[in-house]
N, C-alpha and C positions, 0 to 999 in steps of 0.2 A: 439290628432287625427287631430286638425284641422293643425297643423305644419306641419304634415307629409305629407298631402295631397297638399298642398301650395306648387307650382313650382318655386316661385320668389326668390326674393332676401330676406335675413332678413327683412327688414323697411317694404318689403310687406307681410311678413307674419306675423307683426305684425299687418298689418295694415287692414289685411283680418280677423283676429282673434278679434281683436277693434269692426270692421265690422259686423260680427258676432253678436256679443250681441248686436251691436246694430239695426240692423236688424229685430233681431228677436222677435222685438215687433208686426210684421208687418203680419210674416209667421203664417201659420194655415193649417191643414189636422182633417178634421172630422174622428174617428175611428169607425162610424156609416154609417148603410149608404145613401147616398145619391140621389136625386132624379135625374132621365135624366138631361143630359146637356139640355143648351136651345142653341141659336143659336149666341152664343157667336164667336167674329171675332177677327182677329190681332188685326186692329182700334181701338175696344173697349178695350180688354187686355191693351193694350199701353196706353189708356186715362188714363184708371185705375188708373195705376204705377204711372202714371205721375201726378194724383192728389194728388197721396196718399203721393209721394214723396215731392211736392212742397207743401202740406198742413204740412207736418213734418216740412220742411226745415223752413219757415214761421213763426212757431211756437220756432222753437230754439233762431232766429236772434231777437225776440221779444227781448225789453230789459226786466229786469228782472231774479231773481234766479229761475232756475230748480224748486225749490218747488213748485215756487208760479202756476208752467205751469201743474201738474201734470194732474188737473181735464181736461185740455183743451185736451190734451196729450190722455189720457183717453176717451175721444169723440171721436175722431178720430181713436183709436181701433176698439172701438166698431159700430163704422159704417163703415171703410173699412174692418175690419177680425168680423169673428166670433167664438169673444171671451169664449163660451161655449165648442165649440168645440177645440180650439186650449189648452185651461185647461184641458179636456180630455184626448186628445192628450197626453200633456205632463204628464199626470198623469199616463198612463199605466197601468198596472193590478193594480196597486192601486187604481184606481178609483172601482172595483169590489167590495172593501173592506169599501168602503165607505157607511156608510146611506145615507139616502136621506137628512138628514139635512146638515149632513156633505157636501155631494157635493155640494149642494148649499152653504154653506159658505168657501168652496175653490175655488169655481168659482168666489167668488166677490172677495176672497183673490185674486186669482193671479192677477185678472184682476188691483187689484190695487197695487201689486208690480211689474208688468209689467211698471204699469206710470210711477210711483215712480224713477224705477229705471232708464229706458231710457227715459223718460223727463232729469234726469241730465248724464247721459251717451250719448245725443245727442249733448249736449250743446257744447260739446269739438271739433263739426264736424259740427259747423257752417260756417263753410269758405269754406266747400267741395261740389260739384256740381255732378249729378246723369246724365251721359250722357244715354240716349237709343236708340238703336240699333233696331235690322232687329225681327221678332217673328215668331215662328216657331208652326205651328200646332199637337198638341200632343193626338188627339184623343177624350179621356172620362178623361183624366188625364186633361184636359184643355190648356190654351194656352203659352207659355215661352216667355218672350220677354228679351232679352238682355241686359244689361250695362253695363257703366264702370261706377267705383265712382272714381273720379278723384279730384286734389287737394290736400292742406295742406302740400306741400312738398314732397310730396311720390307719388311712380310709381301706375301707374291705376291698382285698381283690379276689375276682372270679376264678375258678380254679374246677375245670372239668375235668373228673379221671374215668378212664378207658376200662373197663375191666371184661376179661375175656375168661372163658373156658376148655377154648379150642387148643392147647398145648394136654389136655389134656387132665389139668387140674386149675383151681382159677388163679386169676395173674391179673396184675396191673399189665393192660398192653398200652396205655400211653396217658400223660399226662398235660393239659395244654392249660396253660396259664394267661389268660386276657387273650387268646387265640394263636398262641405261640404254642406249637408240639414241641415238648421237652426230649422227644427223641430226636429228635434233626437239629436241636440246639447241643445233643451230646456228640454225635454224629462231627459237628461242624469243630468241636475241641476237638474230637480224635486229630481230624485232619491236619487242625493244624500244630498239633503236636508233633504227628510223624514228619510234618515237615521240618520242625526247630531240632529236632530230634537226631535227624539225619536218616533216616528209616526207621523199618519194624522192629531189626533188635535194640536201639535206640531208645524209641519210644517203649519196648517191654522194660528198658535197665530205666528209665524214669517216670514209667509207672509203680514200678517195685520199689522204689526208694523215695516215692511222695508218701 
């Protein structure tokens, strides 16, 4: 799906798809709902990204293995997105199916194969640089600001993030990469994880142990 939507060249559709997962530690949409925007601006949108970006970046160029970055990795989730919601999200009717124990130990599960996995899926895009762009006002959806990820050899790809205030403090609510939303691309793992998985306690015992 994300191939086919990617206008460039091969090196950038791979490079959009890399991009991709690893992005989409960052992206979040609550499937609940949520409170009035507040009075959220371009300015602020843009600070956002731009911390949220340079507080990643920051953390890769550390020296040190992936591993050892996960817990920090982790903090910074959980204070620019809101990781309850975005587990949600990518859970889809299956969260319906869940008890309350359960959701609560798939929420600590993804959030920590989220770290896990792009702590060391960042690592590789240490040398690339998050250019931003012009932001454009989207309403109750919240505000879009622009980028290019540029670097490491390969042609710039477009990279628009979502950013909201309607949770009540602001948040990345989604992330689309050359027109692919990074939330429906996390959504489409969950799923087929709980399938390989054998169900929901399945997939919590192999998100807990990625």
């Amino acid at each position: 799906m994300i191939a086919s939507m990617v206008r460039h060249t091969p090196g950038a559709r791979l490079l959009a798809h890399r991009a991709a997962r690893l992005l989409a530690a960052v992206a979040l949409l609550t499937a609940v709902a949520w409170s009035p925007a507040h009075a959220l601006d371009g300015d602020a949108a843009k600070a956002h990204v731009r911390t949220t970006v340079d507080e990643v970046l920051a953390l890769v160029r550390k020296p040190g293995a992936p591993a050892g970055k996960t817990g920090a990795f982790r903090q910074i989730l959980e204070q620019r997105a809101a990781m309850p919601q975005i587990a949600r999200f990518a859970a889809g009717n299956l969260w319906r199916d869940m008890s309350d124990a359960q959701q609560d130990a798939y929420v600590d599960a993804f959030s920590q194969y989220l770290s896990t996995v792009y702590a060391r899926r960042f690592q590789e895009y240490s040398g690339q640089e998050v250019e931003l762009g012009g932001t454009s006002d989207r309403g109750r959806r919240g505000i879009e600001v622009e980028s290019m990820v540029t670097g490491g050899g390969q042609p710039p790809v477009a990279v628009t993030w979502l950013v909201s205030d309607r949770p009540g403090r602001v948040v990345l609510a989604d992330i689309v990469i050359e027109g692919v939303s990074l939330l429906i691309t996390q959504r489409d793992e969950i799923t087929a994880l709980v399938g390989q998985k054998g169900g929901i306690d399945g997939l919590i015992d192999f998100l807990k142990g990625s």
